[in-house]
N, CA, C and O of each residue as an XYZ file, in Angstrom:
328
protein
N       4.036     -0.142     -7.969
C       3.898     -1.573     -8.139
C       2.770     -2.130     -7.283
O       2.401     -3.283     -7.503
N       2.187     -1.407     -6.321
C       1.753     -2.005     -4.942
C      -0.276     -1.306     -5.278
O      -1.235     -1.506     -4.533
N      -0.269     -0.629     -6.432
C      -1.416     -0.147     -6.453
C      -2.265     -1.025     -7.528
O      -3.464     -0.871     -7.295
N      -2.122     -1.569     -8.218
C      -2.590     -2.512     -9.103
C      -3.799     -3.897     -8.113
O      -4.937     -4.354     -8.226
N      -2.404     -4.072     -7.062
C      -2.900     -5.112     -6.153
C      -4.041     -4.530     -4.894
O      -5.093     -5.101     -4.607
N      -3.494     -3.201     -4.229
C      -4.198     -2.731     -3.603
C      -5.904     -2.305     -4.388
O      -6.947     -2.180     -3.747
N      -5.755     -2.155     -5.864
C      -6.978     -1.845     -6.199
C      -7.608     -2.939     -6.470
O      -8.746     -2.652     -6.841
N      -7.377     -4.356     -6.465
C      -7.649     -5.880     -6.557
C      -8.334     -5.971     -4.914
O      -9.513     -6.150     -4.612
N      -7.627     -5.858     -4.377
C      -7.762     -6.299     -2.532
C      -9.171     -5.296     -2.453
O     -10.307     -5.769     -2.468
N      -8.863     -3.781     -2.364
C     -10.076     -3.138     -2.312
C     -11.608     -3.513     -2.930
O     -12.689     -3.443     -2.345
N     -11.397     -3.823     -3.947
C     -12.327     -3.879     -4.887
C     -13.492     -5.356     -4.818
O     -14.686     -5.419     -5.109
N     -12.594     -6.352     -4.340
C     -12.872     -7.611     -4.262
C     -13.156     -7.632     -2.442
O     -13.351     -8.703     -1.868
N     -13.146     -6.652     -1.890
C     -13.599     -6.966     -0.504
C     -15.242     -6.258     -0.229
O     -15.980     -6.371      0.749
N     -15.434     -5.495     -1.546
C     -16.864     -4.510     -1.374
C     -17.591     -5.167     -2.858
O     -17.458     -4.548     -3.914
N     -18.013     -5.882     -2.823
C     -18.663     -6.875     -4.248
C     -19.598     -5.990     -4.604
O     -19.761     -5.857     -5.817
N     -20.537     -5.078     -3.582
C     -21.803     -4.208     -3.573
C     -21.408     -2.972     -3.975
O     -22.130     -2.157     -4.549
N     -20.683     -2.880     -3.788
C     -20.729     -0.800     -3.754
C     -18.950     -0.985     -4.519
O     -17.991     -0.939     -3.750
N     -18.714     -1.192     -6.095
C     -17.537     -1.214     -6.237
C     -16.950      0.542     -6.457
O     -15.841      1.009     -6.202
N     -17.739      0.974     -6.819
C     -17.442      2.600     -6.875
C     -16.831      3.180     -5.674
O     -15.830      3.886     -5.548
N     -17.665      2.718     -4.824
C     -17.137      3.320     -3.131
C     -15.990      2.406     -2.900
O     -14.942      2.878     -2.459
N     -16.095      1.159     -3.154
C     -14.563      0.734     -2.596
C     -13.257      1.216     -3.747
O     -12.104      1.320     -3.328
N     -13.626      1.507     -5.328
C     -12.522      2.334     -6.033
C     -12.081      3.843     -5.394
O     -10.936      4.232     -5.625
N     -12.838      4.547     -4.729
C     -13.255      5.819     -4.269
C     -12.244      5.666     -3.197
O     -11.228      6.359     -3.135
N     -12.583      4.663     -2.290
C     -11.449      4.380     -0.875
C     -10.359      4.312     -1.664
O      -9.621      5.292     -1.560
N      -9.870      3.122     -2.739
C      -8.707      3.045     -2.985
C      -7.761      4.331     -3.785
O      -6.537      4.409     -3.890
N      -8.750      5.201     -4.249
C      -8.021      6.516     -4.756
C      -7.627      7.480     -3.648
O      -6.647      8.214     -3.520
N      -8.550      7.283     -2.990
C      -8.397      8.279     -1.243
C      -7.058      7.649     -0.788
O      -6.232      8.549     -0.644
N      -6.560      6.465     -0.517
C      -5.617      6.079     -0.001
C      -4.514      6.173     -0.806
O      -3.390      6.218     -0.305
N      -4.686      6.209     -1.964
C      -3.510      6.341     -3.172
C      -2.814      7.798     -3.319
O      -1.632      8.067     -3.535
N      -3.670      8.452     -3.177
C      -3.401      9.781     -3.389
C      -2.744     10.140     -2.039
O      -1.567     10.496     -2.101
N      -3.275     10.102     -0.956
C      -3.321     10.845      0.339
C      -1.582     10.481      0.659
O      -0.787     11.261      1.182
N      -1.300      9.125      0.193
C      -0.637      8.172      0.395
C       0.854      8.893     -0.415
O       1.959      8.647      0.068
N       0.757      9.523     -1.299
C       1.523     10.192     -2.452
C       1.952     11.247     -2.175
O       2.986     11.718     -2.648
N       0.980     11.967     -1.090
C       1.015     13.538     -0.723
C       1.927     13.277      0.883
O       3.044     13.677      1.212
N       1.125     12.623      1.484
C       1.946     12.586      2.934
C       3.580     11.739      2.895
O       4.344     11.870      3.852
N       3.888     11.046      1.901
C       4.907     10.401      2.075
C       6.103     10.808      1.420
O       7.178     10.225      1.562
N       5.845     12.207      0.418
C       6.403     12.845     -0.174
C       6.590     13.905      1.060
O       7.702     14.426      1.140
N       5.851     14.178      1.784
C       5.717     15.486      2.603
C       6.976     14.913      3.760
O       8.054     15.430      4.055
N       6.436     13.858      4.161
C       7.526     13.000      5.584
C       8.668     12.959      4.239
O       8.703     14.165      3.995
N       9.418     12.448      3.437
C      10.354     12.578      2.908
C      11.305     13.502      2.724
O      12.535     13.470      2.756
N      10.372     14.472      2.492
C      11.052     15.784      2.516
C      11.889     16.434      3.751
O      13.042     16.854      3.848
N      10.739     16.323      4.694
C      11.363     16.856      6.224
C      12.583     15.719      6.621
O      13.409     15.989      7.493
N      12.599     14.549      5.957
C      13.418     13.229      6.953
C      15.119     13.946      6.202
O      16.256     13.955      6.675
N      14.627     14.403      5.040
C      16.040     14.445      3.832
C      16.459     15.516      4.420
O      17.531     15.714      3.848
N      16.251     16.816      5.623
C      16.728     17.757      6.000
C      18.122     17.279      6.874
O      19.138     17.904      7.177
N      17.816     16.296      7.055
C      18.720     15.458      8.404
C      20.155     14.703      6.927
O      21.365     14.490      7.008
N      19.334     14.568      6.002
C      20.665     14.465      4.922
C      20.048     13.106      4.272
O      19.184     12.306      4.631
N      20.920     13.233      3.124
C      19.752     11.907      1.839
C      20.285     10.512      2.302
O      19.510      9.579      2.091
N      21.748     10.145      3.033
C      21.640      8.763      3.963
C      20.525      8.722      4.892
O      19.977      7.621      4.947
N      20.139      9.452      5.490
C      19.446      9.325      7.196
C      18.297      9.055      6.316
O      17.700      7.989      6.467
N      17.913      9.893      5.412
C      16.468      9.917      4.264
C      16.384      8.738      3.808
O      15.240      8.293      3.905
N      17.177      7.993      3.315
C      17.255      6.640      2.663
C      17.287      5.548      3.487
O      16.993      4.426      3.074
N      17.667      5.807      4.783
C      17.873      4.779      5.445
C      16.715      4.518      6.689
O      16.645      3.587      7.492
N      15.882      5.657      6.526
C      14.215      5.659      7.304
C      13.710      5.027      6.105
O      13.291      3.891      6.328
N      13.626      5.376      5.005
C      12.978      4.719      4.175
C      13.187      3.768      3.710
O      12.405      3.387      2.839
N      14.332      2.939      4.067
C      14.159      1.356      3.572
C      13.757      0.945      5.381
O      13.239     -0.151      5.595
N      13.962      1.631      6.241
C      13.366      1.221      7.563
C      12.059      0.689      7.604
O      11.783     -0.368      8.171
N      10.773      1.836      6.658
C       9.809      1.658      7.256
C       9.682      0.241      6.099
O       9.530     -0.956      6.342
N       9.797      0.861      4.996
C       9.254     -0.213      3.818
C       9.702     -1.942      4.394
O       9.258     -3.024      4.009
N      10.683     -1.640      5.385
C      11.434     -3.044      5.371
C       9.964     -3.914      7.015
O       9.528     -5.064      7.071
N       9.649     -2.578      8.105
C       8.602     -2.855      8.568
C       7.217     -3.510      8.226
O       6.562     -4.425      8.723
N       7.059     -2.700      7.223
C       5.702     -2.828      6.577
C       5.591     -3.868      5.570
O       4.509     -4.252      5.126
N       7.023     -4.439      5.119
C       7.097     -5.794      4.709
C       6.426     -6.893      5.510
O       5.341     -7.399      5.225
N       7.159     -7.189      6.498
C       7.404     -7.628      7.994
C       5.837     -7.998      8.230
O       5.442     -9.145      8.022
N       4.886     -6.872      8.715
C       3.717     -6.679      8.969
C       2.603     -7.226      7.697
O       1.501     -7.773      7.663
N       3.234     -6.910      7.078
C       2.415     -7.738      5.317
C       2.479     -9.263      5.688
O       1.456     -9.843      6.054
N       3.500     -9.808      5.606
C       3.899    -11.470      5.647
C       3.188    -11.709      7.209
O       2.523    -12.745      7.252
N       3.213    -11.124      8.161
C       2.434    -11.609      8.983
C       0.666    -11.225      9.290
O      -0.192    -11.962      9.776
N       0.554     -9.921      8.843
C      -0.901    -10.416      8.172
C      -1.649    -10.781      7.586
O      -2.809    -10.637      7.972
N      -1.389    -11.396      6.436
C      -1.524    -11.619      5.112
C      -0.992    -13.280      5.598
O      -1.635    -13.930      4.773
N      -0.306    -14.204      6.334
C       0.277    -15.030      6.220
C      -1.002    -16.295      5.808
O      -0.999    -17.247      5.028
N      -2.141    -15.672      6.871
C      -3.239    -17.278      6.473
C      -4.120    -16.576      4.974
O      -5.274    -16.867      4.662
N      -3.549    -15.974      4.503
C      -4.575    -15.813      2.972
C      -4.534    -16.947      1.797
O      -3.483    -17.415      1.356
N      -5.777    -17.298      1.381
C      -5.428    -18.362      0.485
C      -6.015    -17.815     -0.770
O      -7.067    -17.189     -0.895
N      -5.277    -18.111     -1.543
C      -5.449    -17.340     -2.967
C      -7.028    -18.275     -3.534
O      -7.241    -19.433     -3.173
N      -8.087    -17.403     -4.550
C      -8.910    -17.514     -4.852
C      -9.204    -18.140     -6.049
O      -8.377    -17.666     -6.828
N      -9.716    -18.723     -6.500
C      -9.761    -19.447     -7.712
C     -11.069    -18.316     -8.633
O     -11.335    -18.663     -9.784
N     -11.465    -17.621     -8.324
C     -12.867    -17.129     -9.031
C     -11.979    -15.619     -9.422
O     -12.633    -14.731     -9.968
N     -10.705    -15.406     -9.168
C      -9.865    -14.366    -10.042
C     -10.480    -14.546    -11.413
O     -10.721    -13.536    -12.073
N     -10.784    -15.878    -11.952
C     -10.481    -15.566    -13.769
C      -9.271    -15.838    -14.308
O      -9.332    -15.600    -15.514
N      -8.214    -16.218    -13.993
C      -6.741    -16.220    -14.212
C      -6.475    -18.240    -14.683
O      -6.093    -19.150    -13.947
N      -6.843    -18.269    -16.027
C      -6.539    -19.543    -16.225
C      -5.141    -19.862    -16.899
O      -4.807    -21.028    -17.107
């Protein structure tokens, strides 16, 4: 759900070089797919509660950290979205 937007954010922060900023956003997509599957795996050894319950931990962090960095963003009118 979160890659649609991340390839919006990326894309719209490098106006010059959109290839290289799609390029970052596949690097992070992917890498992102491989390592979090990899930490999942090792967390689920400890058992699929402890597994489930790091993982609404971090997601519930990284919420947290979203709303407060993201809090002064003001949405753009030159989206195209009439």
């Amino acid at each position: 759900m979160t890659q649609p937007l991340f390839a919006g954010i990326v894309t719209s922060l490098c106006g010059k070089r959109p290839g290289q900023a799609m390029g970052l956003n596949v690097f992070f997509l992917f890498t992102g797919f491989g390592l979090g599957s990899l930490i999942f795996g090792e967390v689920l050894r400890l058992g699929f509660g402890h597994a489930l319950g790091a993982f609404a931990a971090v997601e519930a962090a990284a919420a947290w950290a979203s709303i407060a960095l993201f809090r002064a963003e003001i949405p753009s009118d030159s989206v195209g979205i009439s």
